[in-house]
C-alpha positions in Angstrom: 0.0 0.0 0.0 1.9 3.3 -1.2 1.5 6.6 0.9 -1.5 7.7 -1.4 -3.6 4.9 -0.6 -2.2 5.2 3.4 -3.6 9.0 3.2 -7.3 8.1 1.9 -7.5 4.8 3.9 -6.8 7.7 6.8 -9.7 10.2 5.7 -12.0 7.7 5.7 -11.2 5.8 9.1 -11.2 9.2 11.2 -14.7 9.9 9.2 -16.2 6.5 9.9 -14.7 6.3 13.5 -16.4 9.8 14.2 -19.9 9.2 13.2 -19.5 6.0 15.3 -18.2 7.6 18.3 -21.4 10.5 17.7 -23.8 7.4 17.9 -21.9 5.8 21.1 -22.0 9.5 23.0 -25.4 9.8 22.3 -27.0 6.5 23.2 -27.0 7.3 26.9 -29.4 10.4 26.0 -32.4 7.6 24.4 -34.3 6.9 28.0 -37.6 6.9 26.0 -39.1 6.3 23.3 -39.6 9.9 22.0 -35.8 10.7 23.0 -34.9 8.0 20.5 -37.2 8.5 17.7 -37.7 12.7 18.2 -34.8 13.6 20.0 -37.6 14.8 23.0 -38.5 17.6 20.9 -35.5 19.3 21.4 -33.5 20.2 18.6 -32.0 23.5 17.3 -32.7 25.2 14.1 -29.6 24.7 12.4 -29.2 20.7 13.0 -33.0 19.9 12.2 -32.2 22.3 8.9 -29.3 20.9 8.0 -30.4 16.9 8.9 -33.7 17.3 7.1 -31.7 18.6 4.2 -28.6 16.5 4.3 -31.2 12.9 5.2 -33.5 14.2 1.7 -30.4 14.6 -0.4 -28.8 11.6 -0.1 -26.1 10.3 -2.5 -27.9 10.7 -5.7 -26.9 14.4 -4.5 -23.3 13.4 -5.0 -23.7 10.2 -7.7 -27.3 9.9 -9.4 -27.4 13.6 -10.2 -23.9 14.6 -11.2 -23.5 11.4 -13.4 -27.0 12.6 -14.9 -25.3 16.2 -15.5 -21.7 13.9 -16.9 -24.0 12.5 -19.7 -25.6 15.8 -21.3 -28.6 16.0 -18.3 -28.2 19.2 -17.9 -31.8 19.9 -18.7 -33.4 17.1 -16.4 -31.2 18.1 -13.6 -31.8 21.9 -13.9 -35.3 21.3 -13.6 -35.3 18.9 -10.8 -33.2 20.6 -9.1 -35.8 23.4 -9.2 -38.7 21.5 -8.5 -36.7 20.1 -5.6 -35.7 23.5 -4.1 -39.6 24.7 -4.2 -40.7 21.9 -2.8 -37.8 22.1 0.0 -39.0 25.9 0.6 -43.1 25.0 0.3 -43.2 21.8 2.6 -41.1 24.5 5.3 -43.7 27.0 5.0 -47.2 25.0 4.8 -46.2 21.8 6.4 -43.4 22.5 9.3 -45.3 24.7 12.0 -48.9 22.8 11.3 -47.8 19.1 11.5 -45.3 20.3 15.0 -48.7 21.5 16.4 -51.3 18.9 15.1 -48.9 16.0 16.3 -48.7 17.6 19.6 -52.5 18.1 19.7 -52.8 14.7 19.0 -51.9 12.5 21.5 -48.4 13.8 21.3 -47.5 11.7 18.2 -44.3 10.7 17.5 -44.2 8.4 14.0 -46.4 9.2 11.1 -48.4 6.5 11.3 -49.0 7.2 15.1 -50.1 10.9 13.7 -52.6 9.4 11.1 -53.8 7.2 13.4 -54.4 10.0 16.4 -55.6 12.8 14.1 -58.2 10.4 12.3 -59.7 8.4 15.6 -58.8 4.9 14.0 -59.6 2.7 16.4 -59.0 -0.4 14.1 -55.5 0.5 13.5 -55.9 -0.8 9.6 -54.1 3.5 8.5 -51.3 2.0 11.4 -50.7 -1.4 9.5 -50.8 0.1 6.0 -48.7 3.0 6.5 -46.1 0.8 8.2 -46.0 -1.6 5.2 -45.3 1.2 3.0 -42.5 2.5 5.0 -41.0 -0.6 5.2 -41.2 -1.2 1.5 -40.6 1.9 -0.4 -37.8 2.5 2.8 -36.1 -0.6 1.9 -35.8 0.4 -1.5 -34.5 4.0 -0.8 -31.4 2.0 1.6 -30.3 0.0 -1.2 -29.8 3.2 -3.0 -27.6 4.8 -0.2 -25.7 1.3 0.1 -24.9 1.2 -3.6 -23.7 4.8 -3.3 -21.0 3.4 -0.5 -20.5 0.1 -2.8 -19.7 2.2 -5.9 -17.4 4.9 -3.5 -15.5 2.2 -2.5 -14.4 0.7 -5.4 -14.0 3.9 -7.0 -11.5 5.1 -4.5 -9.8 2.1 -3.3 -10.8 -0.6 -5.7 -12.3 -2.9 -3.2 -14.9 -5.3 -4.5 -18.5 -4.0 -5.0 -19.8 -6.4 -2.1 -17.1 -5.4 0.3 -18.1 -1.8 -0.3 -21.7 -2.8 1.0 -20.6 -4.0 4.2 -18.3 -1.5 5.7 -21.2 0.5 4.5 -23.9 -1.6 6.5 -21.9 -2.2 9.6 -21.0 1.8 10.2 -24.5 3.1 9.6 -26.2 0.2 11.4 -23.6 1.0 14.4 -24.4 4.5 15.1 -27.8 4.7 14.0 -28.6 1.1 16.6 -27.1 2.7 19.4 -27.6 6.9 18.5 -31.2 7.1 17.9 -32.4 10.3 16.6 -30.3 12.5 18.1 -27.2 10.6 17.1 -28.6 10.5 13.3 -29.5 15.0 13.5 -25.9 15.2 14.7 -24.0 13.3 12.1 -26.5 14.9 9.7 -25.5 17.5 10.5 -22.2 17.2 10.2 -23.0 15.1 6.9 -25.1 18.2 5.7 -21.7 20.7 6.5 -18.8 18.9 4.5 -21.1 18.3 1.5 -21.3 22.1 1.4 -18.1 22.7 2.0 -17.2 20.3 -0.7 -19.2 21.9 -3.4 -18.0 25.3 -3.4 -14.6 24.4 -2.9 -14.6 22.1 -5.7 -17.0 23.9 -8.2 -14.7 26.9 -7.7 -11.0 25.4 -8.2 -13.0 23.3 -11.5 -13.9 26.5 -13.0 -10.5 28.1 -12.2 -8.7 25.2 -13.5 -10.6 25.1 -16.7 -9.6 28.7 -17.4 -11.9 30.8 -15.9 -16.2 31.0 -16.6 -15.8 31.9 -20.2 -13.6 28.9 -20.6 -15.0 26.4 -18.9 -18.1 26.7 -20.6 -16.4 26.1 -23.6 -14.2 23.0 -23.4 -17.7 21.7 -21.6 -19.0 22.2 -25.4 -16.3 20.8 -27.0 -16.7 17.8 -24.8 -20.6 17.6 -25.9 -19.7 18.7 -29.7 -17.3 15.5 -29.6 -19.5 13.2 -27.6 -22.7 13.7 -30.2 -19.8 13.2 -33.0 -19.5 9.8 -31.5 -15.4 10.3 -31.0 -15.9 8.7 -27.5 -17.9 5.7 -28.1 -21.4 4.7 -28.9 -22.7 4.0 -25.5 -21.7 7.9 -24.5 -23.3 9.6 -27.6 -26.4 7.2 -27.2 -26.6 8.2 -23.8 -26.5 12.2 -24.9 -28.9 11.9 -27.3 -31.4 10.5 -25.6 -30.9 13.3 -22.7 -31.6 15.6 -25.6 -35.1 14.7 -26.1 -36.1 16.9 -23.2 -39.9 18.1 -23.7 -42.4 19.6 -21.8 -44.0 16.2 -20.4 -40.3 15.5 -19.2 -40.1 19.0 -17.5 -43.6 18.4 -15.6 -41.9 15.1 -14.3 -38.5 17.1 -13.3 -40.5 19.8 -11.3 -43.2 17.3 -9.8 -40.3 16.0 -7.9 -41.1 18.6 -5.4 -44.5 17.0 -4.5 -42.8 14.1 -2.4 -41.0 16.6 0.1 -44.7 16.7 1.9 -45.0 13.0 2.2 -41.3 11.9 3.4 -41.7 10.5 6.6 -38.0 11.2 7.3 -37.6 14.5 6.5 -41.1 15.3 8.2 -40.2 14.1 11.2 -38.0 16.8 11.8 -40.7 19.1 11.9 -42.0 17.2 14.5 -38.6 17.3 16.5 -37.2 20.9 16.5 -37.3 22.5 19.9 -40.0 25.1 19.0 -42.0 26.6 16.2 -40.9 29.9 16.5 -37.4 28.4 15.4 -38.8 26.7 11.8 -38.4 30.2 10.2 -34.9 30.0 10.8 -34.7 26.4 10.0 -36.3 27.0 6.6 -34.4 29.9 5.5 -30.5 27.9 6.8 -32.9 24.9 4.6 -33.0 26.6 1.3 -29.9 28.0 1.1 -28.3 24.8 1.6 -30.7 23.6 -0.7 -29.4 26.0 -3.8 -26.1 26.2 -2.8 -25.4 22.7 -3.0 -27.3 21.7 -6.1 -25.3 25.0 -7.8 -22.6 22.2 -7.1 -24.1 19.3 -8.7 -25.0 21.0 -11.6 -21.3 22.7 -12.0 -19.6 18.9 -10.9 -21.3 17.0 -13.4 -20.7 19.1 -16.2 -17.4 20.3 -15.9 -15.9 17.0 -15.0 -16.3 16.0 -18.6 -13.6 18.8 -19.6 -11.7 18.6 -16.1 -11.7 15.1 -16.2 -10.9 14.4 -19.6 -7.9 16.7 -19.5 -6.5 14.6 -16.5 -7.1 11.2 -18.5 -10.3 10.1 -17.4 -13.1 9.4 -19.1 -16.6 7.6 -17.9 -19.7 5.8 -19.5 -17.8 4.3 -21.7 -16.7 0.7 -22.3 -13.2 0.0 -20.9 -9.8 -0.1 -23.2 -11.3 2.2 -26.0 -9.3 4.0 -28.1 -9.4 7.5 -27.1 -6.4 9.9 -26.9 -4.4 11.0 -24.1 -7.4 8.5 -21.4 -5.9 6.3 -19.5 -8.4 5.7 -17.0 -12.5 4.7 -17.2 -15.5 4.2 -14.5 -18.7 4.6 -14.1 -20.8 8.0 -14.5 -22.0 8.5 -11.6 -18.4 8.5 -10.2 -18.0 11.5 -11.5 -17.9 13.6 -7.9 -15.3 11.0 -6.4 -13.0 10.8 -9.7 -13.0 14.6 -9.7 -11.9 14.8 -5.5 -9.7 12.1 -5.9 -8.3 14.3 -9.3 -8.4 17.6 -7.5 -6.6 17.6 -4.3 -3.9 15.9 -2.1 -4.5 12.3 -0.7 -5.6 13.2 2.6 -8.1 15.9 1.5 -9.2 14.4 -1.3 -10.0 11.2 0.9 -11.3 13.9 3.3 -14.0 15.3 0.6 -15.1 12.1 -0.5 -16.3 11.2 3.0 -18.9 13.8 1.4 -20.6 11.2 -0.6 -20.3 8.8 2.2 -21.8 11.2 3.9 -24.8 11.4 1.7 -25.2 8.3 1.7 -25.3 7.5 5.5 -27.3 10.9 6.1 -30.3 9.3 4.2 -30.4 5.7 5.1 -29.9 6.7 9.0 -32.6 8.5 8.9 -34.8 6.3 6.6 -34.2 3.4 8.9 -34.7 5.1 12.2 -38.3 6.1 10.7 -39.1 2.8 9.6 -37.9 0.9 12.5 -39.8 3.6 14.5 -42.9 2.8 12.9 -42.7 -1.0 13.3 -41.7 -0.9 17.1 -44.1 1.8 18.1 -47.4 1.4 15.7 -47.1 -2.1 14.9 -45.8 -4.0 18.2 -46.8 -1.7 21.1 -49.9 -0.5 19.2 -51.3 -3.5 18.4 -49.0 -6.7 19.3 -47.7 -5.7 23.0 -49.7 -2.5 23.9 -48.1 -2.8 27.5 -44.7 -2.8 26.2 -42.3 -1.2 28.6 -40.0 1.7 26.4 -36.8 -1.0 27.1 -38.4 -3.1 24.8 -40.0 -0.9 22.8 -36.3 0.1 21.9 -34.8 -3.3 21.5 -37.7 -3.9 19.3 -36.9 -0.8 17.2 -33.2 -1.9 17.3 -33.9 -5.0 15.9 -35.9 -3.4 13.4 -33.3 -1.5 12.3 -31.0 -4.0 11.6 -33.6 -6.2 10.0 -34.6 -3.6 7.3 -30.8 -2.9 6.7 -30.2 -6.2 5.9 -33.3 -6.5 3.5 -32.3 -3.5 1.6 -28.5 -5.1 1.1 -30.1 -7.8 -0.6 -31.6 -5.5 -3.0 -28.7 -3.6 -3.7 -26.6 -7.0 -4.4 -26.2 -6.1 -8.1 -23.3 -4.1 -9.0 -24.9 -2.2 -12.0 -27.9 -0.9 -9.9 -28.6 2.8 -10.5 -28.9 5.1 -7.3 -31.1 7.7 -9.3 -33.4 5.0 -10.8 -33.6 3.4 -7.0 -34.5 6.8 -5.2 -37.2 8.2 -8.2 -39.4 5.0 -7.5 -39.1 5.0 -3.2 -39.7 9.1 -3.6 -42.7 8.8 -6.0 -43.7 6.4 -3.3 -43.7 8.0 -0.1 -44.9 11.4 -2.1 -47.8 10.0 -3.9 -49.0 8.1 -0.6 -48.3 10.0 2.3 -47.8 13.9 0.9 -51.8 14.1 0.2 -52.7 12.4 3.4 -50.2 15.2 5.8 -51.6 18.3 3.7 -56.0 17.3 4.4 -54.9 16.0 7.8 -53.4 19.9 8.5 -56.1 21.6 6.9 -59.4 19.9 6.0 -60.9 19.0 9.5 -63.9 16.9 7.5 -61.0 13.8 6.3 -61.7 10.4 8.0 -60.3 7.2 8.3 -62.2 6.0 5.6 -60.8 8.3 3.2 -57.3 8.1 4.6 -57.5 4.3 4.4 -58.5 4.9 0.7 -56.2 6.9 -0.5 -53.3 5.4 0.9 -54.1 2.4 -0.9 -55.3 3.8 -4.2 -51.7 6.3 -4.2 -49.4 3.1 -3.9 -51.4 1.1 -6.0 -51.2 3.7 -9.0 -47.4 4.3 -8.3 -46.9 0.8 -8.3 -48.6 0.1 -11.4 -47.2 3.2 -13.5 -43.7 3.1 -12.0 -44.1 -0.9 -14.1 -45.9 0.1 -17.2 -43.0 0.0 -19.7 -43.3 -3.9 -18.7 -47.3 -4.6 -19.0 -48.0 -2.2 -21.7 -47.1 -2.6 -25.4 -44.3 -0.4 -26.5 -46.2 0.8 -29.2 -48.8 2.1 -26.5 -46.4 3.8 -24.4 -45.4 6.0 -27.8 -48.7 6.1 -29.2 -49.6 7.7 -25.4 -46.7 9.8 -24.3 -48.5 10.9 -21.0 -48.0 7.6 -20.2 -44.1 8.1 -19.6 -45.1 11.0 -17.0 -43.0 10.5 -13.5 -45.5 8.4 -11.5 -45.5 10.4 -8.7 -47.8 12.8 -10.2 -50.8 10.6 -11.0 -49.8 8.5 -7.8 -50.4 12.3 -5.7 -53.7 12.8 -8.2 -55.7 9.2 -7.3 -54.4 9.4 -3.9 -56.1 12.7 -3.1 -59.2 12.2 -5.4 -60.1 9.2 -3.4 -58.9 10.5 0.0 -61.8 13.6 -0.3 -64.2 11.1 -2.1 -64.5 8.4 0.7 -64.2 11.5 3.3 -67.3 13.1 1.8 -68.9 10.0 1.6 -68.9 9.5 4.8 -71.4 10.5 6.9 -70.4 9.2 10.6 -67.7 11.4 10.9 -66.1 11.4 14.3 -67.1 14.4 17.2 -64.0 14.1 18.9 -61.9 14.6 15.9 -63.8 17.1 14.6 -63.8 19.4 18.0 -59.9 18.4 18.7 -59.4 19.8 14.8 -60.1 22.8 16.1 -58.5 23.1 19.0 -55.3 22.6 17.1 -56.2 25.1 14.7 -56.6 27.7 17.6 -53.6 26.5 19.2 -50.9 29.4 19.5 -47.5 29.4 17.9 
């Protein structure tokens, strides 16, 4: 092992070794069940900004969108990106303060599906046992993406096999997050949230320097394009730009309706629910944003001027190893692009330091996805219905448990090598958008929704996101062509069905619960 290699092992081992020793100090702070799954309610603007931020971003931040940016994107990313950054700033001013006070008012809720159980009087538990299915599954789906991102890091930086990647992945995440609890998983967001800012100024800004300046850059990106669509580096590259080309307005509703899921993700909502009061969510939203644009500024300028920056250091990706192209030596994967750029860019040690930030990512998200999941088995499912006089001790070792369970699930599904991270978070976000994100906004402000409805639309927004996300497979392709609106993102008839049937069974109706009316509006008068 030469002295480079020595320095990045280094990076990574005081990274790792930190967010484990930020899980160990914390786990004497979890005495109940709300300290572990909430934090008690007591968290400061700036980590529930920055962990709420850091735990939605997650590696396709660093890998799904830059590779998408490496391969002529720049549209689809530009306008999710957008979409993303409204929804960010929307779900912070309509959702934050409202869901904080409503959980509160109603029985002091702690998970999701405990809230749509409380707020909607259901006594039969069915919302309970459905919303914890679909936080398991779509959950499970969005780990796999975050333990492909550590797979593919891996063996990008130190050539370790793909599967070997996965479990130094599994074991740190599962070690701080097992023992941490909520608190432990805010903190190393946190943290998480801070480098990968750090990382994409300082990087965007020596790339652009490097390359010459702005005027520059922007045109050895174009020569790179000009030669791509020319087919001088291969035809997998140039198929891969041309069909990025094909950009229309159906594509751009998708791109944008990426924002709708930031109301229905159970781990980025939960934060609302744990910041220590609500006169601190103004300043949570504003740190929140910034963030937000600041560090998809850095995606954008990452994944399109590594194809210059890279290609004048020798490196070329997407295409098929050992083809002839001048002056490359080296090849990888796209969505590399962010780690072959760090490891490019700066000395060993920093380098290895900065691309701990896609670790980071990585860990940020499935932390916090499989705190919320494991939260909602242990608490809805086996205290709520199983063992309802459950002691918290076991209330936590069942959560722990969980935990690891789920963890292990979602390695199996991110077992093969040539998984896609973007591909693996669009179907779990269209999920948890489409199912939950209509069921938060009537539960905040249409007193009149009931169980009935909420039981209906959770099952008719899964259903529909299910079936569309699969389409390409049960429908002819000549269909699919013949009905372009059929290639829409699923999210956004997913959001539509769920809603539609949500209001229809509500109105329908007719024994709506007293109680939940009259506690409606109590919360509505409570003050902030």
């Amino acid at each position: 092992m030469d002295s480079t290699m020595v320095a990045k092992v280094l990076a990574f081992v005081l990274y790792l070794g930190f967010m484990i020793y930020i899980g160990l100090r914390n786990a004497s702070k979890n005495n109940s069940a709300s300290d572990f799954f909430i934090g008690g309610r007591k968290v400061g603007p700036w980590v529930t900004a920055l962990s709420a931020e850091a735990s939605d971003s997650s590696a396709w931040l660093l890998m799904g969108l830059p590779g998408l940016c490496y391969m002529g994107g720049i549209r689809e990313t530009f306008w999710t990106a957008m979409g993303l950054i409204i929804g960010t700033y929307v779900n912070w001013l309509i959702v934050a303060k409202p869901l904080r006070k409503c959980s509160i008012s109603f029985g002091d809720s702690i998970t999701i599906p405990e809230f749509f159980s409380n707020r909607f009087k259901d006594k039969s538990h069915i919302i309970s046992v459905i919303s914890v299915v679909l936080i398991v599954f779509f959950f499970t789906i969005y780990t796999a993406s975050g333990f492909v991102a550590c797979a593919k890091l891996f063996n990008s930086v130190f050539g370790l096999p793909y599967h070997a990647g996965l479990a130094i992945g599994l074991i740190v995440i599962l070690c701080y997050t097992i023992t941490g609890g909520y608190t432990a998983v805010c903190t190393t967001d946190f943290v998480q949230g801070t480098l990968i800012f750090v990382a994409f100024i300082i990087s965007a800004t020596i790339a652009v320097i490097s390359l010459g300046g702005p005027s520059d850059a922007i045109e050895a990106v174009q020569n790179f394009n000009a030669q791509t669509i020319a087919g001088n580096f291969g035809e997998s590259l140039k198929a891969a730009f041309s069909a990025n080309e094909k950009f229309g307005t159906l594509s751009i509703i998708s791109a944008l309706a990426w924002g709708l899921g930031y109301c229905g993700m159970p781990h980025i909502i939960i934060r609302f629910m744990g910041i220590r009061s609500n006169d601190e969510i103004k300043k949570a939203r504003r740190i929140g944003t910034v963030w937000m644009v600041i560090s998809y500024v850095g995606t954008f300028l990452i994944g399109t001027l590594g194809t210059a920056y890279l290609l004048n250091h020798g490196t070329i990706l997407g295409v098929d190893a050992g083809t002839a192209i001048d002056g490359v030596t080296h090849f990888g994967d796209v969505e590399t692009v962010f780690s072959e750029t760090m490891m490019n860019m700066y000395p060993s040690f920093i380098g290895g330091i900065f691309l701990c930030a896609i670790l980071a990512a990585s860990m940020s998200t499935a932390d916090s996805q499989l705190l919320a999941a494991s939260s909602a088995v242990s608490r809805d499912i086996f205290k709520g219905i199983i063992s309802k006089d459950a002691d918290e001790k076991t209330v936590l070792n069942v959560s722990r448990f969980t935990v690891f369970l789920i963890a292990l699930i979602a390695l199996f599904l991110s077992l093969n090598p040539s998984s896609s991270i973007f591909s693996l978070v669009s179907y779990a976000w269209a999920g948890f958008g489409a199912t939950f994100g209509p069921l938060i906004l009537l539960a905040l402000y249409w007193k009149k929704t009931t169980a009935k409805g909420a039981i209906a639309g959770l099952i008719a927004g899964a259903v529909t996101v299910v079936v569309w996300h699969n389409l390409g497979t049960i429908v002819d392709e000549s269909i699919m062509k013949a009905f372009p609106v059929l290639s829409v993102y699923e999210i956004i008839p997913g959001f539509a069905v769920n809603a539609v049937f949500a209001i229809a069974f509500s109105l329908l109706d007719k024994n709506k619960n007293p109680e939940m009316l009259a506690q409606f509006d109590s919360y509505k008068s409570m003050a902030d």
